[in-house]
MARMI-979622 format. One record per residue (C-alpha): residue in three letters; x, y, z. Coordinates in steps of 0.5 Angstrom, whole numbers, plus 500, padded with zeros to 3 digits. Layout:
BEGIN
alaXYZ;...
***
This chain:
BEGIN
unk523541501;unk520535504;unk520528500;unk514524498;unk511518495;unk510516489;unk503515488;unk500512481;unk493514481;unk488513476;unk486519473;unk478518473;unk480519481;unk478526483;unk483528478;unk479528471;unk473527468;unk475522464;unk470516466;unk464512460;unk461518462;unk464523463;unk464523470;unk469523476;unk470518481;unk471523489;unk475520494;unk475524502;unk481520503;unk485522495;unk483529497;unk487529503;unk493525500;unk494530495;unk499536500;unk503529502;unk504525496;unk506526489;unk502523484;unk503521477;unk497519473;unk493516467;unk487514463;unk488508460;unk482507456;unk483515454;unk490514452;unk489509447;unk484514444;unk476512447;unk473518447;unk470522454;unk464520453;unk463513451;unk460506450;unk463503456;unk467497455;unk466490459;unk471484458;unk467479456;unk470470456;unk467468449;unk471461451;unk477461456;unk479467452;unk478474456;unk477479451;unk476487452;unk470490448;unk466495448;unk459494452;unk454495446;unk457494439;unk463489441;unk468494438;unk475490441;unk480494444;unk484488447;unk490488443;unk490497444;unk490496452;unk495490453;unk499494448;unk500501452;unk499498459;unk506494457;unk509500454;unk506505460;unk510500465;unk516499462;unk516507462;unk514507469;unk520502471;unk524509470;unk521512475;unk521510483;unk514509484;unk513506491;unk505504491;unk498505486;unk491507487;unk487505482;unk480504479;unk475499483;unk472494479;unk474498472;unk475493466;unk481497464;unk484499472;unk481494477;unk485490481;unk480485483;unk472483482;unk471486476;unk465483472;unk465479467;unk460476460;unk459472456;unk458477450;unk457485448;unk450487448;unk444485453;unk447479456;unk447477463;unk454477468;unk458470468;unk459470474;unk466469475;unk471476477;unk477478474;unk482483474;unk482488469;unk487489464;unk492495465;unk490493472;unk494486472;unk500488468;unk501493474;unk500487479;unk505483474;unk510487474;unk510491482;unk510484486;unk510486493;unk509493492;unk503498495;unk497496491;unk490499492;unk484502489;unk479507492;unk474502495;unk478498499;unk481505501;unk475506504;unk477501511;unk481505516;unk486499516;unk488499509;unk489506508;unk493506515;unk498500512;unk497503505;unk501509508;unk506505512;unk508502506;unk508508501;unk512512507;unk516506508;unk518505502;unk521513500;unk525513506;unk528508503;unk530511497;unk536515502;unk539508503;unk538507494;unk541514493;unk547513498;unk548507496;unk553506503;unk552501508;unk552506514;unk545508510;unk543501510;unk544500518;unk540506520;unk534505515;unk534498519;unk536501526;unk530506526;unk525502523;unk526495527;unk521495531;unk516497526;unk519491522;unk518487527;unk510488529;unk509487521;unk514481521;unk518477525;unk521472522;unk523477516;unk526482520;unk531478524;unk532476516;unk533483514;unk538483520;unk542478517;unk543482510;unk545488514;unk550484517;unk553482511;unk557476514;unk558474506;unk561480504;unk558481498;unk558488494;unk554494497;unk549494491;unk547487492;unk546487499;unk542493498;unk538490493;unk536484497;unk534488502;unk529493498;unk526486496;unk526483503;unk523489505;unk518490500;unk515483502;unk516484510;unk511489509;unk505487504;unk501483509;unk497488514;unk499488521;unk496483525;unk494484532;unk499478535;unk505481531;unk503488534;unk503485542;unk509482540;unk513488539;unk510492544;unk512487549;unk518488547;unk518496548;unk515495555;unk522492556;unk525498556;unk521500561;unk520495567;unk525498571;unk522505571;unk515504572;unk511503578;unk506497579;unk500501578;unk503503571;unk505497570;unk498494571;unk495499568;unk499498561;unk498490561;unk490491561;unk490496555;unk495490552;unk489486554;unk484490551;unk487491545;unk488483545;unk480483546;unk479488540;unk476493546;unk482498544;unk485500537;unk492499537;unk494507537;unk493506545;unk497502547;unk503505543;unk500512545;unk502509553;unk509507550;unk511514546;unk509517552;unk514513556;unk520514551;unk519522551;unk518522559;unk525517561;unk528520554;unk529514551;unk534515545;unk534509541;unk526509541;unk526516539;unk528515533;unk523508531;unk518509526;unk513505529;unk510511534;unk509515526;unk510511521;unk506517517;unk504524517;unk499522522;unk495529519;unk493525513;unk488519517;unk481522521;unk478516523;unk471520522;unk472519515;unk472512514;unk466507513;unk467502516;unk472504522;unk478501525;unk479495528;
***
């Protein structure tokens, strides 16, 4: 059986009727991702015992204190939520989870723009955004690590970076379980360039941890790379960084290729830079280059399909790709 990602999700997600009023959120994008990862779900305002349906609840700032309450009656729930969402995470941290999907804009889930207002009842925004309260202790707690929710999802980008983080991630649980440092130097071998395309600089540190000059024990130097890794890749890719590293590939092949080929590859690299084509043409040309000349080490890299390449469909992205 194939390994996949560990994916929080919150339930309300295409997955439960579980909302303020008994209705679900839909996503094409979690849709497809159900046959490629595992998901472990919950809804926090469920769990700590709010009925489906329900008076929704808000976080309002009566002073500087952000408190969690329900919308028309003012029933406080803060200390219920910040009870189980610390108790949840800490039962999570049993589990190798490699990335979360939560609720936009919830005040339980959210992860950013939440609203808040100054009181229950009728009474007008603040204006100021927030996060919301299960929503900042994962934040607190999984630093670097693939956070989301299903609006941001919706970019074509981000949900490309947010698979390459979560696919990434497993692989690396080989090197956790193996604990060996042959495990270690394959997993950076294979994905050097894939490394590199998101983060130079953190790569070539990377490269020093595999290299071990201090001879520290397996463990700890595992342990530091799974932390530099994670870091190395929360930023999205960017296009400078990208066409750093396909140059770095079209070295492979300067030899073997022909002018007109050449040139042909250094326009497409032109008009990726000028945002005319999408990454996946230039890196297509490569691929195509490292099965025609079987170039070995390149075979095995990560960058030509960092994921299941089934998943995305540009079609059913919003707002496409940049």
């Amino acid at each position: 059986m194939k390994r996949k990602p560990l994916v929080f999700l919150s339930k309300c997600i295409e997955h439960g009727h579980c909302r303020y009023d008994g209705s679900q959120t839909s996503s094409i994008f979690i849709k497809k991702l159900e046959d490629y990862v595992d998901f472990v779900m919950a809804c926090p305002e469920v769990e700590i015992g709010l009925p489906v349906p329900r008076e929704a609840i808000r976080i309002i700032k009566p002073k500087d204190t952000e408190l969690l309450v329900s919308s028309q009656t003012g029933v406080d729930v803060t200390e219920k939520m910040e009870a189980y969402s610390k108790e949840y995470v800490s039962q999570l941290k049993e589990r190798n989870i490699h990335g979360f999907i939560l609720k936009s804009r919830s005040p339980s889930c959210g992860i950013k723009d939440v609203k808040t207002y100054k009181t229950f009842g009728k009474a007008p925004s603040t204006g100021d955004k927030t996060t919301g309260f299960f929503g900042r202790v994962i934040l607190e707690n999984y630093q670097g690590y693939p956070i989301e929710d299903e609006g941001r999802l919706m970019n074509y980008n981000i949900r490309e970076h947010f698979l390459t983080q979560i696919y990434t991630l497993m692989a690396f649980d080989e090197v956790l379980e193996k604990n060996t440092m042959k495990a270690l130097i394959d997993f950076h071998s294979k994905n050097k360039y894939l490394l590199m395309a998101y983060h130079q600089m953190r790569q070539r540190e990377l490269g020093k941890i595999v290299a071990n000059h201090e001879n520290k024990k397996v463990k700890d130097v595992i342990n530091s790379y799974a932390d530099l890794l994670r870091r190395s890749l929360e930023k999205p890719l960017r296009r400078g960084t990208n066409i750093n590293m396909l140059m770095h590939l079209f070295g492979y092949f300067k030899k073997d290729l022909s002018a007109s080929e050449k040139a042909y590859f250094l326009d497409t690299l032109e008009k990726y830079h000028m945002k005319k084509v999408p990454f996946s043409v230039p890196i297509a040309i490569i691929h195509a280059w490292v099965i025609r000349f079987d170039e070995k080490y390149l075979k095995q890299q990560t960058i030509f399909e960092p994921y299941p390449s089934e998943i995305l469909d540009v079609n059913d992205s919003g707002k496409g790709i940049d």
